[in-house]
C-alpha positions as CSV (number, residue, x, y, z in Angstrom):
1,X,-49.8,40.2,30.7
2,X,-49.3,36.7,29.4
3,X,-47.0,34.0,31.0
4,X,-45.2,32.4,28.9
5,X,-45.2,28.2,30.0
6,X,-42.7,26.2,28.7
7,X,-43.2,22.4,29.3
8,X,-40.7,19.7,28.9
9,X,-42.4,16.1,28.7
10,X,-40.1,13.1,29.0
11,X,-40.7,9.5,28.2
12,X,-38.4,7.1,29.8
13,X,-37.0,6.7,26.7
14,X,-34.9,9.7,26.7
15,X,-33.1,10.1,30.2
16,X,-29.5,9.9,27.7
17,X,-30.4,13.5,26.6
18,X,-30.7,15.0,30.2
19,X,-28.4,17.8,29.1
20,X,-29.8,18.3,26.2
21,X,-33.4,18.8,27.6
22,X,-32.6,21.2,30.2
23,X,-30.5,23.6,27.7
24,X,-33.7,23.6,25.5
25,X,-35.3,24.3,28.7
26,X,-32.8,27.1,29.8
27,X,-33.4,28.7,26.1
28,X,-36.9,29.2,25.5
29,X,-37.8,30.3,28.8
30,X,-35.5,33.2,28.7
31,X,-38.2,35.4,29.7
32,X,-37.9,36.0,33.5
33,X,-42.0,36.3,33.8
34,X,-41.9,32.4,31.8
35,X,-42.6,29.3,33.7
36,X,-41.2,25.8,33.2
37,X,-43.2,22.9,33.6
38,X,-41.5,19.1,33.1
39,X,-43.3,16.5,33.2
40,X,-41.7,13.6,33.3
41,X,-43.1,10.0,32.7
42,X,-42.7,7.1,34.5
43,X,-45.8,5.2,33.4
44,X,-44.3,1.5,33.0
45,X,-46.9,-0.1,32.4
46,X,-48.0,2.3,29.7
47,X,-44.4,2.2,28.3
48,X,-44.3,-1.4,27.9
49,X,-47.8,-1.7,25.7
50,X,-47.0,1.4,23.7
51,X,-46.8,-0.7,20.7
52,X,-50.2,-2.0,21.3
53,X,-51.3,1.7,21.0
54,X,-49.0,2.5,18.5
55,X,-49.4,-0.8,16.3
56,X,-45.4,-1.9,16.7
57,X,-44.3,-5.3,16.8
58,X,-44.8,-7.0,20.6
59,X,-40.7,-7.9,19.7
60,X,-39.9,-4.2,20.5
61,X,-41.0,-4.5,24.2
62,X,-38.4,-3.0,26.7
63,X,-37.6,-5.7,29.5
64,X,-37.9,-4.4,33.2
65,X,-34.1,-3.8,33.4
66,X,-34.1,-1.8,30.4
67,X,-36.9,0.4,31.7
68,X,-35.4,0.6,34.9
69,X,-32.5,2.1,33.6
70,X,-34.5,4.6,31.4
71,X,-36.3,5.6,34.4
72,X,-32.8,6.3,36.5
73,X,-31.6,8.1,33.2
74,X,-34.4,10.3,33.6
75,X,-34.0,11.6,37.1
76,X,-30.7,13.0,35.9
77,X,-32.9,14.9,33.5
78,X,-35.2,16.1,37.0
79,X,-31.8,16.9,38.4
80,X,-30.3,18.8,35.1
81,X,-33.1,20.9,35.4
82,X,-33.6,21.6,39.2
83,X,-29.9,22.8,38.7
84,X,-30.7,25.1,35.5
85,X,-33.7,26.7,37.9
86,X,-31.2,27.4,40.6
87,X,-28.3,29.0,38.1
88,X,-30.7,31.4,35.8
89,X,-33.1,32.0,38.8
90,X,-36.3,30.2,36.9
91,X,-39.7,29.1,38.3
92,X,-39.6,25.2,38.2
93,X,-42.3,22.7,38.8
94,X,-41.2,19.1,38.2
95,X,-44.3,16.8,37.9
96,X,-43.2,12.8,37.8
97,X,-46.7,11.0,36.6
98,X,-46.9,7.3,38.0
99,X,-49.5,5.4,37.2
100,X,-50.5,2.4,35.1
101,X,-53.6,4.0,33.4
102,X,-53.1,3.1,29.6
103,X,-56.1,5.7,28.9
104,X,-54.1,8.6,30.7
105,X,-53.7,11.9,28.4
106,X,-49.4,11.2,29.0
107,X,-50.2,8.1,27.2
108,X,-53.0,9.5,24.5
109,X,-50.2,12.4,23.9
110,X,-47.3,9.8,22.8
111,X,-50.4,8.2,20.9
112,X,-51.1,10.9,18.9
113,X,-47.4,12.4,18.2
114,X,-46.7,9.0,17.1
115,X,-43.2,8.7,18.5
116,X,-41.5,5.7,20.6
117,X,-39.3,8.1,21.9
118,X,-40.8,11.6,22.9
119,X,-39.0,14.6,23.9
120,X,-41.7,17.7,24.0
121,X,-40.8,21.2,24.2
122,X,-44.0,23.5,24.6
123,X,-44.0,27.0,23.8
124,X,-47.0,28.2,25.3
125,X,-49.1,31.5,24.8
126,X,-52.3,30.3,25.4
127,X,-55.7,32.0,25.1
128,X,-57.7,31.2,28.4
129,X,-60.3,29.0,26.2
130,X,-60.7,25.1,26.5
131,X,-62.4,22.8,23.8
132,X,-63.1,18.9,23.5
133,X,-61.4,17.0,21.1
134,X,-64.1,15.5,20.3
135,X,-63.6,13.8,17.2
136,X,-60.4,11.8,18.2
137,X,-60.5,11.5,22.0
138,X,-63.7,13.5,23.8
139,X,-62.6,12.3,27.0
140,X,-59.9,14.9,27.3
141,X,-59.9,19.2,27.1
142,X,-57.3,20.7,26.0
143,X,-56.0,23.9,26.1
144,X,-55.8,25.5,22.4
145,X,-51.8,25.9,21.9
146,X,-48.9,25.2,19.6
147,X,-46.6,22.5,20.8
148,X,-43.3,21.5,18.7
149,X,-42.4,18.2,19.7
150,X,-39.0,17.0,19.4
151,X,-38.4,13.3,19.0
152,X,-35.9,10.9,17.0
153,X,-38.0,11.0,14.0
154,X,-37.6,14.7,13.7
155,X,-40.1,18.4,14.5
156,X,-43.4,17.7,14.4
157,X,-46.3,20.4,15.3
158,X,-49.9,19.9,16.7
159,X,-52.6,22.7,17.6
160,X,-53.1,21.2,21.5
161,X,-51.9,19.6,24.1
162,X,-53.6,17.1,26.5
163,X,-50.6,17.4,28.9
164,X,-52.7,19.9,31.1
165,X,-55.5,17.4,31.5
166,X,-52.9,14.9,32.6
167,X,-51.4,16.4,35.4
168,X,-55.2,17.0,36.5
169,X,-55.5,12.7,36.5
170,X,-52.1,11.2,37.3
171,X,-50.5,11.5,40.8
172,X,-48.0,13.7,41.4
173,X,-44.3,12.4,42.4
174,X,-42.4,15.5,42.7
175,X,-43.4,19.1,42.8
176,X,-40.0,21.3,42.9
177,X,-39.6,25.0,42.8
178,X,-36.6,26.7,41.8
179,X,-35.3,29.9,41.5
């Protein structure tokens, strides 16, 4: 039988929609045998230089108290969620990346959805087959799945996600269970 995995990625940029993210949560993993996964992204140093990977003006930097108060805005979306697991009795894992790695496949995702501001919600049934990207960025394997990616500039889809890889190469903060 197939697990369904729905994964919930957050930038820093979008702690405000806490409640929001954990209702989208709550929704698509309505099946009792589904798992969510969110990873949340703390990766300041990453955050700060996304225009240099994304070709933005250097103007559009955050400053460190502006980050700071993304990153508090974003617990509440860790919280939001560790309380959704608790009241419709889901399997949670929370995974808070930290690192400063500009080449990590967090950072290579918002790269390639091309969003400042990334809210991703992953509906996952997955065949058990990996593959290199290996036109764009061979460094990483991906698991072959579709991933609809909600951000401020609207639905976008891809055919894969690198956010397996990442969790593989980034520390992990936070590992909660719920349920």
């Amino acid at each position: 039988m197939t697990t369904e995995t729905v994964v919930v990625a957050v930038t820093a940029a979008d702690g405000e929609r806490a409640g929001s993210v954990a209702d989208a949560a709550v929704t698509v993993a309505a099946d009792p045998n589904a798992t969510v996964e969110v990873v949340t992204v703390f990766d300041v140093e990453a955050y700060q230089n996304r225009c240099e990977l994304l070709g933005c003006h250097a103007d559009r930097r955050l400053g460190p108290d502006e980050v700071a108060a993304r990153v508090t805005a974003v617990r509440a979306v860790v919280d939001e969620l560790e309380r959704a697991a608790t009241d419709h009795h889901l399997d949670v894992e929370v995974r808070g990346l930290l690192g400063t790695d500009r080449e990590s496949a967090v950072t290579a995702l918002v790269e390639d959805v091309g969003a400042d501001h990334l809210v991703a919600v992953e509906r996952r049934r997955c065949r058990d087959r990996r593959r290199w990207w290996s036109r764009t960025r061979p460094q990483f394997g991906a698991v072959e799945c579709p991933v609809t990616f909600v951000g401020k500039g609207g639905d976008s889809t891809t055919g894969a996600s690198s956010r397996t890889h990442a969790t593989e190469r980034t520390p992990l903060l936070w590992t909660v269970r719920g349920g």
